[in-house]
N, C-alpha and C positions, 0 to 999 in steps of 0.2 A: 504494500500500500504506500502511494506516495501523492501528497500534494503537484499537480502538476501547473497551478497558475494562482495568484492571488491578485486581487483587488483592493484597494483599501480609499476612505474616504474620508477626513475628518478624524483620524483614529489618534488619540494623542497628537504628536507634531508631524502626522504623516498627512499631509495635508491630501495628496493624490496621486498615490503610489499602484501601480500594474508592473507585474514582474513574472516573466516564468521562470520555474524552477528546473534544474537537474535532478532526476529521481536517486542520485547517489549523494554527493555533497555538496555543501550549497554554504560560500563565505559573506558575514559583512564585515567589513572592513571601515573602519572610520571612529574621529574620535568621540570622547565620551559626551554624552549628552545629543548626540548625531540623530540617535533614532533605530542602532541595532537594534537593542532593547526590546523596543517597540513592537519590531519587525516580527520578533518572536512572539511576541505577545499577542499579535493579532492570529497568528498561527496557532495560538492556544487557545485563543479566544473560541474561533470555527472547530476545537475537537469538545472545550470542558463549557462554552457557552457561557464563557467570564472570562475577565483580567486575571493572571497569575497574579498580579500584584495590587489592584485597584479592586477595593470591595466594594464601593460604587461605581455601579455601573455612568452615571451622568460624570464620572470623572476623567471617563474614556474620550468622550467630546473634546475636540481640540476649541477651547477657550474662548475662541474666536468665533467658534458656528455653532448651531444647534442640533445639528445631528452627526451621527458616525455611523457609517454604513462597512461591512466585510462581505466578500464572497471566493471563495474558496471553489478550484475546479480539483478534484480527486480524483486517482484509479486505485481503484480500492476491487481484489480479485481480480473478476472477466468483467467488473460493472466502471462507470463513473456515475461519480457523487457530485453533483454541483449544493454546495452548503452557504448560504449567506443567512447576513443577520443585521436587521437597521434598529437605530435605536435615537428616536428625539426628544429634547430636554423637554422631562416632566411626562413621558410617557412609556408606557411598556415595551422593551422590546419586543421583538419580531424576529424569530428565528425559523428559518427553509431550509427544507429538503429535499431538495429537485420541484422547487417552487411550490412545494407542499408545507402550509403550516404546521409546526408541532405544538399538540396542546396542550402539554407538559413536556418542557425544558427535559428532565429527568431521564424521557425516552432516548434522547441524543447521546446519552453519556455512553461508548464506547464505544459507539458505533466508529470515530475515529480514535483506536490509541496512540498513544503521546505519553512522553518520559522528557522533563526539562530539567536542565542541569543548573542551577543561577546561583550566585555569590548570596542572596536572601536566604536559602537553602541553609547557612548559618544557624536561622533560628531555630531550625530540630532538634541542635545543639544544646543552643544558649540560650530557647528561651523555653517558656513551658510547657507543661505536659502537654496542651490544647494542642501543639503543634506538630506532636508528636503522634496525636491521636487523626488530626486531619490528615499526615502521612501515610495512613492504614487505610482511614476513609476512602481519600483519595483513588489508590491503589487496587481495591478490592470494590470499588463501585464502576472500574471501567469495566469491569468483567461480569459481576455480577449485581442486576437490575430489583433481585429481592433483597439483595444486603441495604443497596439505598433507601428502598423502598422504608424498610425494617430502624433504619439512621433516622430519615422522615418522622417515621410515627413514635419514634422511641424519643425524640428531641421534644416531639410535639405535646405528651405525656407527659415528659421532665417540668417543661412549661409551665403544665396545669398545678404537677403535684407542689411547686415551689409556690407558686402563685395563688395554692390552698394554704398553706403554713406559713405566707402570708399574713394570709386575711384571718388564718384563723388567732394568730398571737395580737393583730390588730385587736381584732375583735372579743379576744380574751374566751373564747368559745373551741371546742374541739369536735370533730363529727370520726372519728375513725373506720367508720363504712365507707362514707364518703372518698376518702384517703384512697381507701383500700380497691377502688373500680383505677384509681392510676395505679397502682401497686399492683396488679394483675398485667396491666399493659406493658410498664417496666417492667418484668418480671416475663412474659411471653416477644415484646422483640429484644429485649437487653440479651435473653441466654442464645439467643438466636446469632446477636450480633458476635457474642463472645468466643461464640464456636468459629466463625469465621474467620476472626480475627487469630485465633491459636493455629488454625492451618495455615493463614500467609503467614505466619510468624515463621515456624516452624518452617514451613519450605523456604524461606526469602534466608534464612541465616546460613545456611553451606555454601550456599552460592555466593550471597554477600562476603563471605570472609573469604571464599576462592578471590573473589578480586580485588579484595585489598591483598592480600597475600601477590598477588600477582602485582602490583602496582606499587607496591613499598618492595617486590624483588624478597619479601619474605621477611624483612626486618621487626616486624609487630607484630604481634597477636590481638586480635579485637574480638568484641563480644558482643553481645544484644539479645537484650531478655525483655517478654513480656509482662509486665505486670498488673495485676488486676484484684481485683474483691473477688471473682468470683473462681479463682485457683480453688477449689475442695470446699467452695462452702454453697450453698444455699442461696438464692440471690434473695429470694422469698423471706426467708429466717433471718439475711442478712439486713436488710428493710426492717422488721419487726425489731430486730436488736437494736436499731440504730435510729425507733421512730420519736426517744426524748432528746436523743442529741440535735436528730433533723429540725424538732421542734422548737428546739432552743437557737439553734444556729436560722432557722426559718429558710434553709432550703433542705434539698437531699443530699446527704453526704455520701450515702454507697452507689455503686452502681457502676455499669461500664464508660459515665462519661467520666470518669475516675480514671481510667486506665491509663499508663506508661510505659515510655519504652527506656531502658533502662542503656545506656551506649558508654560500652565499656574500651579499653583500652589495658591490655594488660588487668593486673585485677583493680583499676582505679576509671571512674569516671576518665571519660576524656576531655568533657566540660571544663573539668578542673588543670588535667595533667597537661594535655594534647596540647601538641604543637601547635601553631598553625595550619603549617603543612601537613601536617598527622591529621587532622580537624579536617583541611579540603579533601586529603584522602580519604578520611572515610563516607562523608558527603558523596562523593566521584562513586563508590565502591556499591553503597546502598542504592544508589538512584541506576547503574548498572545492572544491579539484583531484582532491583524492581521492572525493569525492560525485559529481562530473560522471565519473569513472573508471567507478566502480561503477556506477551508473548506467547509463553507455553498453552496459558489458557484460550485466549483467541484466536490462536493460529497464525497471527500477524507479526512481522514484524512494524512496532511502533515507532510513529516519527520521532525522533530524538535531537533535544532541542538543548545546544551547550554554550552557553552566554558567560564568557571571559572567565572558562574555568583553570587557564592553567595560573594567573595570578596565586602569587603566594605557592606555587611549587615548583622544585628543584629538577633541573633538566629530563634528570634519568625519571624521573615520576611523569612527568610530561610526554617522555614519549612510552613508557609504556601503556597511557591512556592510549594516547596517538595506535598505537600496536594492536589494541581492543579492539577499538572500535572501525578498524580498519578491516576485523573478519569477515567473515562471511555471516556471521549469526546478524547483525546490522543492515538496516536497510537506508531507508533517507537522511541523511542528516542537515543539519545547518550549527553552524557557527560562528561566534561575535568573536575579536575579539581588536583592540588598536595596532597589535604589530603585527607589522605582514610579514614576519620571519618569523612566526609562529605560523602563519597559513602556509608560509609555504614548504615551513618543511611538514607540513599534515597530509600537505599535495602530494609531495615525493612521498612520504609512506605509505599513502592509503593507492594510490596509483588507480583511479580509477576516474569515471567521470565527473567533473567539478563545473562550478560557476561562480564566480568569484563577483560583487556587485560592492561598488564605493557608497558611504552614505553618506549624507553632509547635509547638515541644515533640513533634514526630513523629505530629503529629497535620493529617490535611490535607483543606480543606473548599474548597468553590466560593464564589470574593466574591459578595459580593450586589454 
């Protein structure tokens, strides 16, 4: 599967960009604030039907105008996908599928996979669990459409139950029947979600530590464990145990929007320990694990989208990425990055067909 042409209109500072693509690699080149970025973003936008980086959507609008239009021409199997998406200030988007409305967003999700690679990527790191748990979301909702489904209603129910205990401490009043119709909800998609989460878990860690091991040349050992409430306990008796703390705290303390991933480094946090470069490495290694995931399960190989990752690592780590993803297991790629002596020794290793485009001022043409 490969994007083979985009459109863009209004999209951040891309004011009115048309580009076709190379279905092997595909470079931007130029400096920072230019509108790489961007370029990737609108590419993300047409598979996840959002900014990787902008949770408003009216933020996508470039400043100046009022709408932002994408469309996206795909070969995707024996088919093509033509996918666009318009969106004007103060109104709902609009997302197509061969000029077919979708009437839930939701349905789109996997229909194109995609794995991005970006310096933000950080914050699975270094910042909270939330981000750590949106990594699994993420991941496990391009493949499977009842795990989101089950994410939905289970978010939706969290909602209520806090939004009860509340009202109830407001109110000085307590109903525990009442409670207990979200506590059955919680409780039927949480163990649902849990289970799925312990299989990507569980299959994403061999793989994941195969390619740090291959990209540190073997020097580290790393680790990554799931953590959760509901390891050997009950989620149901969990809830019950923990319904005068809930009460007092006034939302839900237990449950899977609790869970963790725990990202080890030797037997210490890497949070703490980790290098930088140990830090981008393992960032590189996961997001790796996570393409041979998706992969495995759809049958596709996933766009793979790498925005100025060799910053902050040492030659020999650079090109053994370069060496990855030059396989055969790889299909389209694109990549950001300011020096063209990073592109072009990616060129010489991967040896296959490229397209190299300069970007400058949100404006973006194909090098001679």
């Amino acid at each position: 599967m490969h994007i083979e042409e985009i459109s863009i209109v209004n999209f951040k500072n891309l004011n009115e960009v048309k580009v076709g693509f190379s279905p092997k690699l595909n470079c931007f080149i130029g400096n920072n604030g230019a509108g790489k970025t961007n370029m990737l973003d609108a590419i993300y936008y047409l598979s996840f039907c959002k900014s990787f980086f902008n949770a408003s959507d009216q933020l996508n609008i470039n400043h100046e105008e009022n709408f932002f239009m994408l469309n996206g021409n795909y070969h995707r199997s024996e088919s093509k996908e033509v996918i666009s998406c318009g969106l004007q200030k103060g109104q709902k988007k609009q997302f197509k599928r061969n000029t077919k409305i979708y009437k839930k967003l939701q349905e789109h999700i996997g229909l194109l996979p995609l794995v991005m690679i970006t310096p933000s990527d950080g914050n699975l790191i270094l910042g909270g669990s939330d981000e750590r748990r949106k990594f699994m979301d993420g991941v496990i909702s391009q493949y499977d459409q009842n795990y989101l489904n089950d994410l939905l209603k289970y978010n939706r129910a969290l909602l209520q139950r806090n939004n009860l205990l509340k009202q109830f401490a407001s109110a000085r009043f307590f109903d525990e029947e009442l409670l207990s119709i979200w506590d059955s909800q919680l409780v039927e998609y949480g163990t649902r979600i849990h289970e799925q989460r312990t299989i990507f878990v569980e299959k994403l860690i061999p793989v994941f530590q195969r390619y740090y091991s291959f990209i540190s040349q073997g020097n580290e050992i790393v680790g990554l464990e799931h953590q959760s409430d509901l390891y050997g306990n009950d989620f149901e008796a969990e809830l019950k145990a923990a319904l005068s703390k809930d009460r007092a705290a006034q939302y839900t303390t237990v449950g899977i929007h609790k869970d963790d991933l725990v990202l080890n480094i030797g037997d210490y946090a890497i949070k703490k320990l980790g290098s930088q470069g140990q830090k981008k490495t393992y960032l590189v290694a996961l997001k790796l694990a996570q393409f041979d995931f998706i992969k495995e399960i759809s049958g596709q190989k996933p766009i793979l989208l790498l925005d100025d990752i060799f910053d902050k690592l040492d030659q020999h780590r650079v090109e053994q990425i370069v060496t990855t993803v030059a396989g055969e297991q790889f299909g389209q790629i694109f990549i950001t990055d300011t020096n063209r002596e990073h592109l072009d020794t990616i060129i010489r290793k991967m040896d296959t067909d490229f397209r190299i485009f300069n970007v400058q001022s949100g404006k973006v043409e194909l090098a001679q």
